[in-house]
C-alpha positions as CSV (number, residue, x, y, z in Angstrom):
1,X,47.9,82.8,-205.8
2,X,50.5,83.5,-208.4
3,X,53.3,80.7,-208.6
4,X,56.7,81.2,-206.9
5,X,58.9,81.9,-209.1
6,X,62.3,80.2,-209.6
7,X,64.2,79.4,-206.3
8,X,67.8,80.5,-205.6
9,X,70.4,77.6,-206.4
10,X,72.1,75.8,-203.2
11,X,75.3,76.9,-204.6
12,X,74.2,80.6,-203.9
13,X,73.0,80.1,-200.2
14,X,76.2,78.4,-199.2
15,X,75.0,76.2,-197.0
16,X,73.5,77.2,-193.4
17,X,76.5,79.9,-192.9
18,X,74.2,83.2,-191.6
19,X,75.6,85.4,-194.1
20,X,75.1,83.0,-197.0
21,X,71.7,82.5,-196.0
22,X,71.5,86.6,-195.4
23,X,72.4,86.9,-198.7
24,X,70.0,84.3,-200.8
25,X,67.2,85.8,-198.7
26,X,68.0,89.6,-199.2
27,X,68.4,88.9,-203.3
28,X,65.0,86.9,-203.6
29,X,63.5,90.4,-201.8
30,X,65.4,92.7,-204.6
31,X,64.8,89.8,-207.2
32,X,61.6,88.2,-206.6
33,X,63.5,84.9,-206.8
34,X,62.6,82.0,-204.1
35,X,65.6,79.9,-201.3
36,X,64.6,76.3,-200.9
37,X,63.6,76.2,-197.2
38,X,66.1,73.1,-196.6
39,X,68.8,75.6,-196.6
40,X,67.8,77.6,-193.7
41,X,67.0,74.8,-191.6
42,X,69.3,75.8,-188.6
43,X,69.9,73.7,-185.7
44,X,69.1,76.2,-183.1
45,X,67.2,78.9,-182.8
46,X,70.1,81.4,-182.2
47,X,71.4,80.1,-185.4
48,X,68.1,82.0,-187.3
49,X,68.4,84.9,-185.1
50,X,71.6,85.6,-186.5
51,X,70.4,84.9,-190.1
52,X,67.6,87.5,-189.5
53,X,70.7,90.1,-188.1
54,X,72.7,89.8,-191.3
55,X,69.6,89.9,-192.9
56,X,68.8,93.1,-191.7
57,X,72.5,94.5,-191.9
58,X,71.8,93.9,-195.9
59,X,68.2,95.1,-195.9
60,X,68.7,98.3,-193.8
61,X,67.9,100.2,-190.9
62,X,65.2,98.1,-188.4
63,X,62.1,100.2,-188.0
64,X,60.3,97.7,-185.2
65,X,60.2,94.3,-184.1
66,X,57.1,91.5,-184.5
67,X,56.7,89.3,-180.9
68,X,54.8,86.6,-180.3
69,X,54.2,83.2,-178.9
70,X,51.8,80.1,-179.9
71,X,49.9,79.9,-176.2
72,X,50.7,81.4,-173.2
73,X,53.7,80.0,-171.4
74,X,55.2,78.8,-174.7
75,X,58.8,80.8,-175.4
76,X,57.7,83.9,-177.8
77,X,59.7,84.0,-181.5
78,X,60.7,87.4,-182.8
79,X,61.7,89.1,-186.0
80,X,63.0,92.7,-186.8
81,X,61.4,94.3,-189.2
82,X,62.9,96.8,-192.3
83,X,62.3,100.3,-191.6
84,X,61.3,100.4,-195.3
85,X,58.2,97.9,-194.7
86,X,56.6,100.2,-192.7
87,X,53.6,101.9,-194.7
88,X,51.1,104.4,-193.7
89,X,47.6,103.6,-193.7
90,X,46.1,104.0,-197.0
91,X,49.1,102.6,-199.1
92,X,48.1,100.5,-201.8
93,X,50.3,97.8,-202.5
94,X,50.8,96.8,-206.3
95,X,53.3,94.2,-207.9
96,X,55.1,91.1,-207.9
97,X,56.2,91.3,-204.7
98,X,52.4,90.7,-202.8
99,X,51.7,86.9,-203.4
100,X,50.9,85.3,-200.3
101,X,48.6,88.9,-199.1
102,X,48.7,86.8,-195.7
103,X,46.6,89.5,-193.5
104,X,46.7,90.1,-189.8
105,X,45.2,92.5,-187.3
106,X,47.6,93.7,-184.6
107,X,47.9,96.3,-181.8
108,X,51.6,97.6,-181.6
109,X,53.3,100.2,-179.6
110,X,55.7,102.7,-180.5
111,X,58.9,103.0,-178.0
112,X,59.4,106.8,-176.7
113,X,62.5,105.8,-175.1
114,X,65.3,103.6,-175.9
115,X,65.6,99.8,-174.0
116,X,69.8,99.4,-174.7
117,X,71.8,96.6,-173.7
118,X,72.1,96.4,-169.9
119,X,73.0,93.8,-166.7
120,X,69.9,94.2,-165.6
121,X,66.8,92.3,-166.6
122,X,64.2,94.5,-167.9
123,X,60.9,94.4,-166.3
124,X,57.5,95.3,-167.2
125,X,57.5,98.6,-165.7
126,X,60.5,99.3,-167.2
127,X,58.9,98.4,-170.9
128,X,56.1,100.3,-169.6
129,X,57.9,102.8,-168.8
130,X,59.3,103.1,-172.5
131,X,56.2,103.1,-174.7
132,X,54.7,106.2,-175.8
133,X,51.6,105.0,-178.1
134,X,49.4,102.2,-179.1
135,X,48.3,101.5,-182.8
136,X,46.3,99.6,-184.7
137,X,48.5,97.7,-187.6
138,X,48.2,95.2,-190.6
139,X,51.2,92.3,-191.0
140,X,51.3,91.9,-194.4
141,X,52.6,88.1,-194.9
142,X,55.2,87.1,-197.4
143,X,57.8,84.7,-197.9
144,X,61.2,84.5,-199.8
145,X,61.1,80.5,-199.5
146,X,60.4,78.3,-202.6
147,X,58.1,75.7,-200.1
148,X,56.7,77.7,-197.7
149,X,53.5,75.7,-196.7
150,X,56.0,73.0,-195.5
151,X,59.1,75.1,-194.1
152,X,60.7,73.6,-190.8
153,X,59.7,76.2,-187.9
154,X,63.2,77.6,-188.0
155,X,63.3,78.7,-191.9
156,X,60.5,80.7,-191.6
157,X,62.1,82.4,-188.3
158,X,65.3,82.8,-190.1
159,X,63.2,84.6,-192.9
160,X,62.1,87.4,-190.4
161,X,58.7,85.2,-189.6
162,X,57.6,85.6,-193.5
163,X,57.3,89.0,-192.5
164,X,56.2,91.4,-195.8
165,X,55.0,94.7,-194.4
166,X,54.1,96.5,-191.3
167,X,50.8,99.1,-192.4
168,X,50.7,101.8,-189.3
169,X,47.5,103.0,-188.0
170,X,46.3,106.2,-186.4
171,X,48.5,106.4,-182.8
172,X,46.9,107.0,-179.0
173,X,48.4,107.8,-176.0
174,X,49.7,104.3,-174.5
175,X,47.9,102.9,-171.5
176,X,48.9,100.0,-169.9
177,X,45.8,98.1,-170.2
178,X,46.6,97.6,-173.3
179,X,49.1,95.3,-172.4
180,X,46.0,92.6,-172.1
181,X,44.7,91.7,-175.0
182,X,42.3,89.2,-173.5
183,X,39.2,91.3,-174.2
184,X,40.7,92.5,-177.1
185,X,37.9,92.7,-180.0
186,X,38.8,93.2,-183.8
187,X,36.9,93.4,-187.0
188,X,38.2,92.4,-190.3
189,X,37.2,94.0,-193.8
190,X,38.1,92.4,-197.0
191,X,36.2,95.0,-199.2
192,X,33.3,96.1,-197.2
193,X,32.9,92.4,-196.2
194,X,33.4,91.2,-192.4
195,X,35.9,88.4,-192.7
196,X,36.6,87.9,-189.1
197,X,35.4,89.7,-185.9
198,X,37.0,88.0,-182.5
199,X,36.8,88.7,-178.8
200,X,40.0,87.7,-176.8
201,X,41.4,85.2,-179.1
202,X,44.9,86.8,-179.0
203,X,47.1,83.1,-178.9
204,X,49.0,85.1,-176.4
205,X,47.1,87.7,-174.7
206,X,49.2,89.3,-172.1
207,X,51.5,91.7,-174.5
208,X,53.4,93.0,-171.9
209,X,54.9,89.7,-171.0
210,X,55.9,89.5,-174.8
211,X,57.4,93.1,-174.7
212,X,59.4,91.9,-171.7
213,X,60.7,89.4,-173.0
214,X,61.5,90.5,-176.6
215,X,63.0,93.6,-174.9
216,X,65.5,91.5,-172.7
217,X,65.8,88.9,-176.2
218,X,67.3,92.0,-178.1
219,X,69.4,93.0,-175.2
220,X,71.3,89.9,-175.0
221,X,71.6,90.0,-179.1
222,X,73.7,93.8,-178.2
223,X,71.2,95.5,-179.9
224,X,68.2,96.9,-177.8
225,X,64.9,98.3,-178.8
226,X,65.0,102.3,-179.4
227,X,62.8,105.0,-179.5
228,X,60.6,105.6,-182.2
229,X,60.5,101.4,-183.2
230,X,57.2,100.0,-183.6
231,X,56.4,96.9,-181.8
232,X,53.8,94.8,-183.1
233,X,52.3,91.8,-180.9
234,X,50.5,89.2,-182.9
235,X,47.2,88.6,-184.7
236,X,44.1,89.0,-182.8
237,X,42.4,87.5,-186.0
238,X,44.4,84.9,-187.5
239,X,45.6,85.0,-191.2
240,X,43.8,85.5,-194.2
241,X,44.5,85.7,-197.3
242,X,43.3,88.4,-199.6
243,X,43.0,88.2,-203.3
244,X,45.0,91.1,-205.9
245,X,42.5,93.9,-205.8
246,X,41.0,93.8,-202.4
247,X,40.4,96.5,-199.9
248,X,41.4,95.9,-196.6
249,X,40.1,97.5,-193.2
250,X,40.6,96.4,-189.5
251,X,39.5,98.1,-186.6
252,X,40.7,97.0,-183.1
253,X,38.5,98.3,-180.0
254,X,38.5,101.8,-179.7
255,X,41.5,102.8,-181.5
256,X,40.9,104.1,-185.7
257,X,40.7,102.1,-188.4
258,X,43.7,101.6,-190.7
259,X,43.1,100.1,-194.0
260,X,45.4,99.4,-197.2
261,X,44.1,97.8,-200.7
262,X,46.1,95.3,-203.5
């Protein structure tokens, strides 16, 4: 893996201040340039969610949202993602910007119908209810931190869960069994080669509980989820990491493949 390149000096972040924080992490996207993890350190959770909202009030329009949670029964984490990090199968991803190549499969689901803000709790047949398609997808994992292998929990939510890119497979009509992921089986090509093929090892298997729950997160942030975002639910393989070069291809169950290459 390429070296990080020089980090973004304290005096720039500004302390933990959201904005401040917003802005070191949205100039080391546009500048390749790396924010010492210390600085994002927040003492709450809520603090990094609002990092991650000034963040994306910098970066641009939200295209979806990444959910998920260590084991069942442990609180999910959450991260919107830029509308411009979500690639069509096929892309091929080139440049500076592609260090870590962290690789994950994922099933997400596209929203027909907005989830607003509401008194209400949302339930599952209400997120049911709101998803129009499932799709295969690839998490692309980067970072903006200078020392991510050692980041506190928090950083690394505060930097949209080292989020990179979101590469969007073939959609299907939704179902709602594919709100378990239990049985869940996906294969992992890093050119032409299996590098992992698992059977209901989704951390967190029942996706509908995460959709829940993410859709009544970003109903108390006053933002709701909306038609058209894409909604991805974690790995069903873990992360690996791919060299520069290498051709990628997942295929979960029965839906297409989606591939990209470096």
């Amino acid at each position: 893996m390429a070296a990080l390149s020089r980090p973004v000096s304290a005096a720039l972040a500004g302390g933990l201040a959201p904005a401040s924080a917003a802005h070191a992490l949205h100039l080391a996207r546009r500048e390749g340039r790396r924010v010492p993890s210390a600085l994002l350190q927040t003492a709450s959770r809520a603090e990094a969610y609002a990092i991650q909202d000034a963040t994306l009030a910098a970066i641009g329009p939200v295209g979806g949202w990444k959910v998920g949670a260590r084991a069942p029964g442990q609180e999910p984490t959450c991260a919107p993602l830029p509308a411009e990090g979500l690639l069509p199968g096929g892309v091929r991803l080139q440049g500076p910007a592609w260090r870590l190549r962290g690789i994950e499969a994922e099933v997400g689901f596209q929203l027909g119908a907005d989830l607003p803000p509401r008194a209400a709790p949302y339930t599952l047949a209400d997120v049911a209810g709101a998803v129009e398609s499932v799709l295969p997808v690839i998490e692309i994992v980067e970072t903006r931190l200078a020392d991510w292998f050692g980041a506190h929990a928090n950083a690394l939510l505060a930097d949209l869960l080292s989020h990179g890119a979101l590469v969007l497979g073939q959609r299907q009509p939704f179902a709602p069994a594919w709100f378990d992921l239990r049985h869940a089986e996906a294969t992992l090509h890093f050119d032409g080669q299996t590098v992992a093929h698992t059977v209901g090892e989704h951390p967190s298997p029942d996706a509908g509980a995460l959709l829940v729950w993410l859709a009544n997160h970003c109903a108390a942030r006053g933002a709701g989820l909306k038609a058209g975002q894409i909604v991805t639910s974690g790995s069903c393989t873990g992360m690996l990491f791919a060299s520069a070069g290498t051709a990628v291809r997942v295929q979960i169950g029965e839906l297409a493949p989606v591939a990209l290459s470096f």
